[in-house]
C-alpha positions in Angstrom: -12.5 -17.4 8.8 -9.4 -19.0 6.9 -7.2 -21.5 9.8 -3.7 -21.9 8.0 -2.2 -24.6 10.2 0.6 -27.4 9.7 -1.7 -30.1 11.6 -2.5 -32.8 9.8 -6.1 -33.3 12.0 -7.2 -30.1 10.5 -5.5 -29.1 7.5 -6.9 -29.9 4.1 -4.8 -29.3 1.4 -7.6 -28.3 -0.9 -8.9 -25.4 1.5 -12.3 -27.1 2.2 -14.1 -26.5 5.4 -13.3 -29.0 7.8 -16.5 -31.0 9.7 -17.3 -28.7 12.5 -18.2 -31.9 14.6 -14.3 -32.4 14.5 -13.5 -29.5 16.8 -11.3 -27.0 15.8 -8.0 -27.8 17.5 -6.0 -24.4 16.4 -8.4 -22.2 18.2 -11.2 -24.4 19.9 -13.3 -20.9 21.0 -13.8 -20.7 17.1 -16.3 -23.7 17.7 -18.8 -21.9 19.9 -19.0 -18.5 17.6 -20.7 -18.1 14.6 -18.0 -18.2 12.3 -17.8 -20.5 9.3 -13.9 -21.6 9.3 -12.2 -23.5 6.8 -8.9 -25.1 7.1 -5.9 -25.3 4.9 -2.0 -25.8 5.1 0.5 -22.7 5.6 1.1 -21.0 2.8 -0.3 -18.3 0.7 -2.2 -20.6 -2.0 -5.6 -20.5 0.1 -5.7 -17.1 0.4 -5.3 -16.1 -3.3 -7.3 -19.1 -4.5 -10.4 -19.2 -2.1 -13.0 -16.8 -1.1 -11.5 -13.8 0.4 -12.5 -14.8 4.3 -13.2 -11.9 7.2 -9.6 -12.9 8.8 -6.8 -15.5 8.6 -5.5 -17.2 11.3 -2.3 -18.5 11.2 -1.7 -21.4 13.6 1.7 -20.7 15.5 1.8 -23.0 18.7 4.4 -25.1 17.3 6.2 -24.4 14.2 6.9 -20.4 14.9 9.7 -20.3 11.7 6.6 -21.6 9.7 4.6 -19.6 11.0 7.0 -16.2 10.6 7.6 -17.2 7.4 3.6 -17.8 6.3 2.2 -14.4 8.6 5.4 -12.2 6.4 4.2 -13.6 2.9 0.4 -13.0 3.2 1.4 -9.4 5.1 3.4 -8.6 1.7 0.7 -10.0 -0.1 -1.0 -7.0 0.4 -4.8 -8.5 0.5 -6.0 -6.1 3.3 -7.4 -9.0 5.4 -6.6 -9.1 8.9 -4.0 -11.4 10.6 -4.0 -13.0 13.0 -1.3 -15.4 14.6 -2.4 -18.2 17.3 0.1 -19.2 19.9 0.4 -20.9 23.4 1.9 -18.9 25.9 5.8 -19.5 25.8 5.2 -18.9 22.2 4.7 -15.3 23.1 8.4 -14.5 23.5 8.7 -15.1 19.8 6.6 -12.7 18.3 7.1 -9.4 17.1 6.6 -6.5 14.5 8.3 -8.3 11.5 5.9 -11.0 11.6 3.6 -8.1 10.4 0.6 -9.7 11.9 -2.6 -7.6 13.0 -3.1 -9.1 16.6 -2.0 -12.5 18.6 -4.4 -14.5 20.3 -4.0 -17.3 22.8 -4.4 -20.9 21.5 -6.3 -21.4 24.9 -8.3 -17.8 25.0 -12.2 -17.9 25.9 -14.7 -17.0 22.9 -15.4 -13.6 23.9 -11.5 -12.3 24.1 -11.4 -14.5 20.6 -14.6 -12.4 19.1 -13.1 -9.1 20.3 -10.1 -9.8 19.1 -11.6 -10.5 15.2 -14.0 -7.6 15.8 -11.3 -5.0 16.5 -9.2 -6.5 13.6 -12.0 -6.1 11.2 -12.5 -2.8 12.4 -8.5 -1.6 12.0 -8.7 -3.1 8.8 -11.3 -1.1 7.6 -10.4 1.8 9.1 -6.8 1.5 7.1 -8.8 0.9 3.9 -10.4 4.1 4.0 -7.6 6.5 4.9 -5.4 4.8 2.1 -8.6 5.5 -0.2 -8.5 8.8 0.9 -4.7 9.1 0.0 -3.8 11.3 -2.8 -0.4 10.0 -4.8 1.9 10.7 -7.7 5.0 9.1 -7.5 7.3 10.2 -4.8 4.4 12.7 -3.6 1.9 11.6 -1.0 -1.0 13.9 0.3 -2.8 12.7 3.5 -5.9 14.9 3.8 -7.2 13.4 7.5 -3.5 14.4 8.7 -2.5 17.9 6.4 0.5 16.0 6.0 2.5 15.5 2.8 5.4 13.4 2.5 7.7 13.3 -0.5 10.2 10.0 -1.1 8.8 9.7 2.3 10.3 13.1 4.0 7.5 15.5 5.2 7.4 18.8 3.9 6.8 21.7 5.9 3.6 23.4 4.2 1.5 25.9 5.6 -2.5 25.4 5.6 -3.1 27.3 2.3 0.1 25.8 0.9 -1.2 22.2 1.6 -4.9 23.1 0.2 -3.5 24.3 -2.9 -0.9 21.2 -3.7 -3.9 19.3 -2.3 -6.6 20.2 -5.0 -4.5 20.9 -8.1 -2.6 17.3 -7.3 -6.4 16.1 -7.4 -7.4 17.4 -10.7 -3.7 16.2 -12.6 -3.4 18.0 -15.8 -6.3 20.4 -15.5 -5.4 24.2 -15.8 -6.9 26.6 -13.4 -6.8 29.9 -13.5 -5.7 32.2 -10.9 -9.4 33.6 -10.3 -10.4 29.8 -10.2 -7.7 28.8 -7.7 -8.7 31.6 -5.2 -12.2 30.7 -5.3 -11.6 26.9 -4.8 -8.7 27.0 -2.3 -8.9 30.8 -0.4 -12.9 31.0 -1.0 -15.9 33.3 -2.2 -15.3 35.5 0.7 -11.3 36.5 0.3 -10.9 39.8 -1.0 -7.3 39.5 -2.2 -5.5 39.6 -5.6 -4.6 37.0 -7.5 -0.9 37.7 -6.9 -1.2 35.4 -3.8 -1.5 32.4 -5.5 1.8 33.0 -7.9 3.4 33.4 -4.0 2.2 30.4 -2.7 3.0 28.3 -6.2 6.5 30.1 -5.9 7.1 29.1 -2.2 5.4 25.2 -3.2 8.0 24.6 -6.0 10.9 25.6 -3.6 9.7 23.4 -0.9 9.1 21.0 -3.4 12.9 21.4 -4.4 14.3 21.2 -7.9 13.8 17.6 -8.6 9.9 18.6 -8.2 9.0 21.8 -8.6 8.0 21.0 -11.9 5.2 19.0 -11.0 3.3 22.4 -10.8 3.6 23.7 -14.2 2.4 27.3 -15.4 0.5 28.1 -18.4 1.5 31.0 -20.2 -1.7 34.0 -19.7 -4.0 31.2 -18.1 -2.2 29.9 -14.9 -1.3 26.9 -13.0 -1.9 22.4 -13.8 -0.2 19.8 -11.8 1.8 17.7 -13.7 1.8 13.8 -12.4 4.8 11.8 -12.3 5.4 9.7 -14.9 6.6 6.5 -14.9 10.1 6.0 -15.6 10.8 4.5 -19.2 11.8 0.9 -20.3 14.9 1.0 -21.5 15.2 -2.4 -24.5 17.4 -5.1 -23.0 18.7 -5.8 -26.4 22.0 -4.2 -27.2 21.8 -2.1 -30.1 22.9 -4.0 -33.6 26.5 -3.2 -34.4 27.0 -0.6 -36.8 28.0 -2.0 -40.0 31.5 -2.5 -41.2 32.7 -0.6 -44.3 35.6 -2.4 -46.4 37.7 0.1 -47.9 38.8 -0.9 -51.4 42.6 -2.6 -51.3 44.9 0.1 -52.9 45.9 -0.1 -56.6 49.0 -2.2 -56.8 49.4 -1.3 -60.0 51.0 -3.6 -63.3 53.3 -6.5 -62.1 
């Protein structure tokens, strides 16, 4: 466990973990579970620079701007380790969403609220992991499989079940052509009967929900069939101007004899 905390009793700036003998005055329950806790000042340094710890705990009894400030960085650090803010009880009125904390706990709370509390965290956390590993993306498009939801520059699009299976696998194979025969087989399966003229009306109703900013991302092969073409990223464009076009001099026009 990683304490960020302002004290100077229990804060050491290099992130070592402090003599449990001490006590841990941020959270004393921390002291009668069987956690190894190490110390350090708010801020963000220990957490990139240390061992990545099971949770962080950010101590906010006193200094709650601090605090804010420290629980908003690591959150848009983007580390995936749960956080938690510590706080006394009038302390409460202080927090909310933007601190983009995972749970608050009681300076004063008993060790098996404290170990709940860490366990459920851990077990959000992980939980997040794996549906954002299950995510599939290409730029503006994002396919959730656990929801059949797709979302694209964050609006959802209104997909029927075979419409989402289809974006679904040809988003997950980008640039690989598959036939129509191939498609029906992998998306409508061994047992469906139909012709292959259902798949050019689903790709056909995909690209219009898709709109015509999108609809290319499903591109057709001439006599083979259909790929899904991932967003590229958007060019660099040079920050030096372009060098001036050279000056021509004309030659001066023939005064003639003086």
């Amino acid at each position: 466990m990683l304490v960020l905390t302002d004290s100077a009793d229990s804060a050491d700036p290099a992130g070592a973990a402090p003599d449990r003998g001490d006590g841990n005055p941020v959270l004393p329950a921390l002291d009668l579970l069987p956690h190894q806790v190490r110390a350090a000042e708010l801020g963000i340094s220990a957490l990139l620079s240390g061992p990545t710890p099971d949770a962080v705990l950010v101590d906010a009894r006193s200094d709650l701007a601090g605090a804010r400030a420290t629980c908003r960085l690591l959150a848009a650090a983007g580390q995936g380790v749960p956080l938690i803010a510590v706080v006394t009880g009038a302390g409460l009125i202080a927090v909310a969403a933007d601190w983009g904390i995972d749970d608050v706990v009681l300076a004063g709370a008993e060790p098996a609220e404290v170990e709940a509390r860490l366990r459920l965290a851990a077990g959000r956390a992980a939980l997040a992991a794996d549906g954002d590993a299950e995510l599939v993306r290409s730029g503006d498009l994002v396919i959730d499989p656990a929801t059949y939801s797709v979302r694209l520059r964050g609006t959802p699009l209104d997909l029927t079940y075979k419409e989402f299976e289809l974006l679904k696998f040809l988003a997950q194979h980008p640039g690989r052509v598959f036939t129509r025969d191939q498609l029906l087989r992998e998306v409508w399966g061994y047992d469906y009967f139909g012709g292959t003229r259902t798949v050019d009306v689903h790709v056909r109703r995909l690209r219009a929900k898709l709109g015509s900013e999108y609809e290319s991302m499903i591109g057709t092969v001439r006599q083979v069939g259909y790929k899904f073409i991932a967003a590229q990223p958007p060019r660099q464009l040079p920050d030096t101007d372009p060098a001036p076009a050279p000056s021509i001099k004309t030659p001066a026009a023939d005064q003639g004899p003086r």
